[in-house]
N, C-alpha and C positions, 0 to 999 in steps of 0.2 A: 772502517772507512779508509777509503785511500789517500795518499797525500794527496793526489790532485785534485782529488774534491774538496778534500779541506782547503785546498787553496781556491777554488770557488767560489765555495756556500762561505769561507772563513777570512778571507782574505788573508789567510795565513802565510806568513814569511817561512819559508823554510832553508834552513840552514845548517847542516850541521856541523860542527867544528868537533874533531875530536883532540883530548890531551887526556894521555894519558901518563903518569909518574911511575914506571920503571926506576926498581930500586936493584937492577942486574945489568951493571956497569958498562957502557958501550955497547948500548944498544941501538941499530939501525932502525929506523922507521919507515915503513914501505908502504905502496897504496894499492889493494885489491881495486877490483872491480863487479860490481853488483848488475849480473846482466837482468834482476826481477825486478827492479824499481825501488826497491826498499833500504830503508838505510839499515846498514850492516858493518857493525865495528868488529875488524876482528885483530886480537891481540894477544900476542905472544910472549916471549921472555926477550926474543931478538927482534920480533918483527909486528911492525902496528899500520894497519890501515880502515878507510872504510870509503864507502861511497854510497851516493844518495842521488838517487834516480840514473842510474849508468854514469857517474863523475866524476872522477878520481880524484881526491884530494890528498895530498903527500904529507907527508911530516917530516920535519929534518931535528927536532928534537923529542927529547924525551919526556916532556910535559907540559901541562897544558889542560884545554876544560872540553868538555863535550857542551854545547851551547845551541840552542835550538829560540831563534829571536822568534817575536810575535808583535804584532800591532794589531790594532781596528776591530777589537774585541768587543763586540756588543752587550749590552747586560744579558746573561743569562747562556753566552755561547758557552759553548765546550768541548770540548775535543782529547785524542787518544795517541800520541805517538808510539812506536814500538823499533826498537834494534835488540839485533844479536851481540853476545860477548861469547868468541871462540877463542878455547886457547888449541893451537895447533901443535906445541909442543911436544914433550916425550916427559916434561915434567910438571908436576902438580903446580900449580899457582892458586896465590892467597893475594885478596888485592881488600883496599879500604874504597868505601864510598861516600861521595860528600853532593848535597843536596841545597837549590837554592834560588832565589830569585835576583837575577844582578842588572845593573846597568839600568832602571827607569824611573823615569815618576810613578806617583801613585795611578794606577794602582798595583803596581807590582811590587811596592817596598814594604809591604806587611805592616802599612801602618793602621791602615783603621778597614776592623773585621768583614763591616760590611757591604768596605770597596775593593776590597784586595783580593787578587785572584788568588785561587785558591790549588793546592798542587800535590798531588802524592805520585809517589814511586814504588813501585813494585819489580820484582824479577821471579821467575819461576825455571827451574829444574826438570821439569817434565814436559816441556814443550808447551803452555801456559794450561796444563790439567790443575793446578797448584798454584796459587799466584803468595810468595811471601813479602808482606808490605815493609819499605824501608827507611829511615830518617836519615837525619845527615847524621856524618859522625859514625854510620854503621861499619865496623872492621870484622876483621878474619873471614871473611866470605871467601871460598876455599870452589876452585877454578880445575876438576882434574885433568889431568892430559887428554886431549879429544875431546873435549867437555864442552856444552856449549849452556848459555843462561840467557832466556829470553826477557828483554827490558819493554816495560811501558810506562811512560807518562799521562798521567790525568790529571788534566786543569779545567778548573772554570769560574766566568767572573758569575759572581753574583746578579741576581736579578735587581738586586737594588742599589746597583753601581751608577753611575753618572752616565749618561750619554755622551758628557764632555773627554771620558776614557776612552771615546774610541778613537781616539786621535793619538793617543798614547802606545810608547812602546817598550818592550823591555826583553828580556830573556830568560828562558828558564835552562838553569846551571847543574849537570855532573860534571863531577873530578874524581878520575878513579886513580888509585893508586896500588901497585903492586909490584909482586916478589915471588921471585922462584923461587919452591920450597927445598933449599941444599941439592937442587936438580935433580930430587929422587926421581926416578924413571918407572913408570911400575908399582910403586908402594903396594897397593892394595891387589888385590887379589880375586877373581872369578870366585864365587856368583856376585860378592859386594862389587868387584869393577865394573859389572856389565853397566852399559850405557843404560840409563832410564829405568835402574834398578828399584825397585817398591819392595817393601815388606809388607805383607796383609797381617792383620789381627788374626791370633791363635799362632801363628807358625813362628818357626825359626831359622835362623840361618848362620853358619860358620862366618866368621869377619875375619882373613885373613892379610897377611902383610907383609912385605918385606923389608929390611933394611940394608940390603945390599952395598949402596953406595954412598951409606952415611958413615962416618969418621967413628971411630971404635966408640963404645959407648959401655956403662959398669952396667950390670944385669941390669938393678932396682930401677934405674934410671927410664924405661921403656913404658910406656902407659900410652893404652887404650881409651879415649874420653868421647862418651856419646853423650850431648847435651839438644834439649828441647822444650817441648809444650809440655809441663805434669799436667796427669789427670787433677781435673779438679782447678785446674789455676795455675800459675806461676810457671817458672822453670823447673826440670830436672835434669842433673845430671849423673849419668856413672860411670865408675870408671874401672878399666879393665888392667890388671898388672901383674907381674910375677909375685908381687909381695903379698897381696891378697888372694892368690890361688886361682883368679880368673882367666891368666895369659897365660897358654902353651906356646912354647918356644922347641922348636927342632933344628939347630943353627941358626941361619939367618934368616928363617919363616917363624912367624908368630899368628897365633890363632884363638881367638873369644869367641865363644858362642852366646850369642845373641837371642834369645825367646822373649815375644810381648809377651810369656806368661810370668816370668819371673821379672820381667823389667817393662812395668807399665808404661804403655804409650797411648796417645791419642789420633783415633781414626781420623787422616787429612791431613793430622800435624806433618811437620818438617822437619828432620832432625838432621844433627851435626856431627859426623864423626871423624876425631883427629886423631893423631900419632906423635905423639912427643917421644923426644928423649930429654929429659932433665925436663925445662924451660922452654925447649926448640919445638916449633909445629914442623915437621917433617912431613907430612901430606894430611890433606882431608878430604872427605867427599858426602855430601848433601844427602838424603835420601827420604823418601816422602813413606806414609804408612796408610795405609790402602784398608777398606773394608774387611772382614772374613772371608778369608780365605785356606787352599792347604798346600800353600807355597809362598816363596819369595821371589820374584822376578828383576 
C-alpha cells in the first residue's frame, strides 16, 4: 500500500528522519532525491541521505535515528513501511541495528500487551524474495559495495485497544550504526560477488577473496566463517582456513569451496559469510539458499 493511502484510510503522520552513526571519521552527510515517492535511505562511508515523497532532507551530522511518528491508530489498524539501505561505496560495510518504540503514551510504551502496539522489523537481500526478521540489538549485518537491503516495518494496535488511543501519538525508532570494513575494495570475488547471488541445494560453488588492501597479516590468522539456520534447529557455523586445509591461497587470492553436500544448509535459510584476519571482519556478504538446483547464481 502506498504512503498516501495510508495517510488516508490511516491518518498516518509520515515522517522520516534519518540518523545514521558512522564510525569513519569525518564524514559528510548529503541529501539524494527520490523522484518515485518512496522513502529511500541511502548510506555510505562518506555520504548519507534520503527523501520521502520527492523532499530532501540534509544531515549535517553523523548520527542520529530513522523515526517514522504515528497518531490516530484505531484498534485493530495496521500498516507496512518499507526503505532502501544502499551502500554506494567501493567498500564493504558492516553496520548495527537498534529497534523501538519512543516518545508516547500508552499505547506505544510496551506497557500493557493488549494495548500496546505491536512492531517488527524485517530486511531482505533479494529484493524482498527472503524477508530475515530483526530485534534491536542486531549487529554485524554486513553491507557489500553496490549492495542494496530492503527495509519494512509492521505495526499494529490491537483490537482490544481503547478508543481513547486514538488520540495518542508516538514513534516507531531505528538507529543504525556503521563501519567501513578497513576499506577493502573487492574482497570477495565473482560468482560469490554477483549481486543477488543464491546457492540452490545439491550444487556448489568456489568462495573466493581477496586481501589486497589489508595491512600484512601471519598466514594462520585468515579464516573463512559461514554462519546460519542448522538443519534441524539452531545455528551452524563453519569455518574455512589454511590451518584446517579448507583455504587455498595463491598470493593475495584465497579460495573455499563451498558444497550443500558436505556443508548442510537450509532451503530459504540466510546465510552469513565473513573474512577475518585474527579478530578483524574484513568483508562479509549475505546469501540466501534457494531449492534444487545445478547451479549457483
Amino acid at each position: 500500500m502506498s504512503l498516501a493511502r495510508y495517510k488516508v484510510w490511516m491518518l498516518l503522520s509520515l515522517l522520516i528522519v534519518l540518523v545514521l552513526g558512522l564510525f569513519t571519521g569525518g564524514a559528510t552527510l548529503g541529501a539524494l532525491r527520490d523522484s518515485t515517492g518512496e522513502g529511500k535511505i541511502i548510506f555510505t562511508a562518506g555520504e548519507l541521505g534520503i527523501a520521502v515523497e520527492n523532499e530532501e532532507i540534509r544531515f549535517t551530522e553523523a548520527t542520529g535515528t530513522v523515526s517514522l511518528p504515528i497518531d490516530r491508530l484505531a484498534p485493530g489498524d495496521r500498516g507496512t513501511e518499507t526503505f532502501q539501505l544502499r551502500n554506494h561505496k567501493a567498500a564493504d560495510l558492516k553496520y548495527e541495528i537498534r529497534g523501538g518504540v519512543a516518545n508516547g503514551p500508552i499505547p506505544f510504551t510496551g506497557v500493557d500487551p493488549a494495548q500496546d502496539l505491536r512492531v517488527s522489523y524485517a530486511y531482505s537481500t533479494d529484493q524482498g524474495k527472503t524477508w530475515i526478521s530483526i530485534t534491536p540489538g542486531t549487529r554485524d549485518i554486513f553491507l557489500a559495495a553496490k549492495e542494496i537491503h530492503y527495509y519494512k516495518i509492521n505495526y499494529q494496535i490491537p483490537l482490544s485497544a481503547d478508543n481513547r488511543y486514538q488520540q495518542a501519538s508516538g514513534a516507531l525508532q531505528l538507529v543504525f550504526h556503521a563501519e567501513s570494513l578497513q576499506q577493502q575494495a573487492g574482497c570477495f570475488l565473482p560468482p560469490f560477488a554477483n549481486n543477488q547471488f543464491a546457492l540452490h541445494q545439491g550444487s556448489a560453488v568456489p568462495i573466493k577473496f581477496q586481501l589486497k588492501d589489508v595491512k600484512p597479516h601471519p598466514e594462520g590468522d585468515v579464516r573463512l566463517e559461514i554462519t546460519g539456520p542448522a538443519v534441524g534447529g539452531g545455528t551452524v557455523s563453519y569455518t574455512f582456513s589454511r590451518e584446517n586445509g579448507t583455504l587455498d591461497r595463491n598470493g593475495n587470492h584465497y579460495q573455499a569451496g563451498f558444497s550443500t553436500r558436505d556443508y548442510p544448509v537450509v532451503t530459504d535459510g540466510v546465510y552469513k559469510a565473513v573474512v577475518y584476519t585474527g579478530s578483524t571482519a574484513v568483508c562479509g556478504k549475505e546469501f540466501a539458499v534457494r531449492q534444487q538446483g545445478n547451479r549457483a547464481n
